[in-house]
C-alpha positions in Angstrom: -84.2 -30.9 -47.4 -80.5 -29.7 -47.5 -79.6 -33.4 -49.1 -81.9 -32.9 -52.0 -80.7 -28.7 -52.1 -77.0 -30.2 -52.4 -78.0 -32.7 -54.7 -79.9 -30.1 -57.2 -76.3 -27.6 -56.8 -74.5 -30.5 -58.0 -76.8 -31.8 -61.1 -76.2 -28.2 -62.5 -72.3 -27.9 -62.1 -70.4 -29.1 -64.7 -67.9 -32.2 -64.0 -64.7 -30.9 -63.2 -62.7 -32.5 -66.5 -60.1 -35.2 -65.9 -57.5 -37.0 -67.5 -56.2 -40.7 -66.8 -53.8 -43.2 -68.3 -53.7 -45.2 -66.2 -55.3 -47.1 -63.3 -58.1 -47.9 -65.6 -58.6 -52.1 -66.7 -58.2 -50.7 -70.5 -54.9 -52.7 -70.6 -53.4 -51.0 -73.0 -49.8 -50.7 -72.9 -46.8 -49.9 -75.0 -43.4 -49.0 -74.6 -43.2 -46.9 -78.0 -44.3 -43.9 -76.8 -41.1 -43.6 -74.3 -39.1 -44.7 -76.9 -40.4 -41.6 -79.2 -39.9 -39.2 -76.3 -36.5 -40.8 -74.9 -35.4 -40.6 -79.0 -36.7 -37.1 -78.8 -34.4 -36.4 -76.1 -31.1 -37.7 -78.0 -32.2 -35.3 -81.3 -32.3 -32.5 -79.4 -29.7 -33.1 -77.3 -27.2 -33.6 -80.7 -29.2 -30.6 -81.9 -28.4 -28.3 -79.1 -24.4 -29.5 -79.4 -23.9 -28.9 -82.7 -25.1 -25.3 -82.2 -22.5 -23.0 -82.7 -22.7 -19.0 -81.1 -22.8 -16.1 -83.7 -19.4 -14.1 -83.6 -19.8 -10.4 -82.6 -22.3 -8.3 -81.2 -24.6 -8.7 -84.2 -27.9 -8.7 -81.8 -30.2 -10.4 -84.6 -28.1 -13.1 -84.9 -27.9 -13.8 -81.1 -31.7 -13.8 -80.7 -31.9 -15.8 -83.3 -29.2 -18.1 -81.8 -30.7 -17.9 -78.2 -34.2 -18.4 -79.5 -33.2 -21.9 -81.3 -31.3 -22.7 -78.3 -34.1 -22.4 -75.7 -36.3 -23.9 -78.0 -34.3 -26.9 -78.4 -33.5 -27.1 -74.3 -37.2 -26.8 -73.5 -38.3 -29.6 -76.2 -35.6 -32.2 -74.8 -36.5 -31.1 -71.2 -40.4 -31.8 -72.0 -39.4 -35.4 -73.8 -37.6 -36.6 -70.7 -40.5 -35.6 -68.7 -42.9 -37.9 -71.2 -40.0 -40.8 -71.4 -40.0 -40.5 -67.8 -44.3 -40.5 -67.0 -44.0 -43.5 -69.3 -41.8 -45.3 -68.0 -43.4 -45.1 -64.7 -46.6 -46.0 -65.7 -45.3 -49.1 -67.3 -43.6 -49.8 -64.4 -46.0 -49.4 -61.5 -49.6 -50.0 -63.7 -47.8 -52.7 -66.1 -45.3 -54.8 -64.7 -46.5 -56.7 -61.5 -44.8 -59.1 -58.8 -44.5 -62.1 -61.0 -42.7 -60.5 -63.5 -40.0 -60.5 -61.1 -39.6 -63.9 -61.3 -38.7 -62.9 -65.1 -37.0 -60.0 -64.8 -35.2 -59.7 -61.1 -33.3 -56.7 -62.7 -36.6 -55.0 -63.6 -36.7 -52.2 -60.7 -33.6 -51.7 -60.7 -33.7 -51.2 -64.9 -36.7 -48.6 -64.3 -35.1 -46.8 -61.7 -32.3 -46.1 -63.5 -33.8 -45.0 -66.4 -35.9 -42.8 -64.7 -33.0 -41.5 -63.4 -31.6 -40.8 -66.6 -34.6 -38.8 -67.4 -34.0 -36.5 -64.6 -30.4 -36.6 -65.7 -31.2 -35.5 -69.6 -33.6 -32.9 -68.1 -30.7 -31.2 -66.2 -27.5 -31.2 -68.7 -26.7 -31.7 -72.7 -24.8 -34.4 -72.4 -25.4 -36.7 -75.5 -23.7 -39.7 -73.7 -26.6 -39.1 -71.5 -29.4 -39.1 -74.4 -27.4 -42.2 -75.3 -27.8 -44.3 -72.6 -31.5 -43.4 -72.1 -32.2 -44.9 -75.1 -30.5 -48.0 -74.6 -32.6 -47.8 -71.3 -35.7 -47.8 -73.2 -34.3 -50.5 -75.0 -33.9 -53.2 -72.2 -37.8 -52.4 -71.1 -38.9 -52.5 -74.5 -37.4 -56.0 -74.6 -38.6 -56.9 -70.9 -42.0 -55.7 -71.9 -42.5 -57.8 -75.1 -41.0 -60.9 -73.6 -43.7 -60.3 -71.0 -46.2 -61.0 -73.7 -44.7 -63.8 -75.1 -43.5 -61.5 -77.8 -40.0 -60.3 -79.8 -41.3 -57.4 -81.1 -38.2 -55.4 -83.1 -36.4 -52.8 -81.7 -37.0 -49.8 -84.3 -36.4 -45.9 -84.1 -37.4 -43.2 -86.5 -34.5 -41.8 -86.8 
């Protein structure tokens, strides 16, 4: 009796929506989108130096300035937080023991970029931005050589 009532309550609820990428045997798996976010990162972190404050008090242009600012700091913080989910996917759904064999370098590669991530997040420091990408780099190399592949190494900007 109170099986089949539960099992009635739970036909008529809705399933609670999810989202995955990835755990799942879809096998899909690409570096790119790291390298768009990490490149992200290094455009807005050039973005945000090459800012220069209003003189005065002219209170327009300073919320103007401030608003471009934030704008720019919240974009390159939300990029490293994508290069960095990314990056830890390929690393801990992708890349498996016997790439080791390969790649000996290749936690200590993700871990440091990772790091980097946190690193962009926190300052605008383009040398910073810089080395993410050259991070990115060295797994997007490790990951197509992985697949018996030399896929190019190309950025949009």
């Amino acid at each position: 009796m109170l099986r089949s009532a539960l099992s009635a309550i739970l036909r008529r609820r809705p399933a609670a929506p999810v989202q995955a990428h990835c755990d799942g045997p879809c096998g899909v798996y690409d570096p790119a989108s790291a390298r768009v976010a990490a490149e992200a990162v290094l455009s807005m972190t050039k973005k945000l130096l090459a800012m220069t404050p209003p003189d005065g008090a002219d209170a327009a242009a300073w919320a103007t300035y401030n608003n471009t600012f934030s704008r720019f700091v919240a974009v390159k913080e939300e990029q490293a937080q994508l290069t960095k989910k990314e990056l830890l996917i390929l690393w801990t759904d992708y890349f498996k023991p016997e790439h080791l064999a390969t790649f000996p370098d290749l936690h200590d590669t993700f871990w440091k970029a990772a790091k980097l991530c946190s690193a962009c997040k926190v300052s605008i420091d383009q040398a910073k931005a810089e080395e993410l990408m050259k991070a990115v780099e060295a797994i997007h190399t490790m990951f197509w050589t992985s697949k018996g592949r030399s896929d190019a190494w190309v950025t949009a900007s």
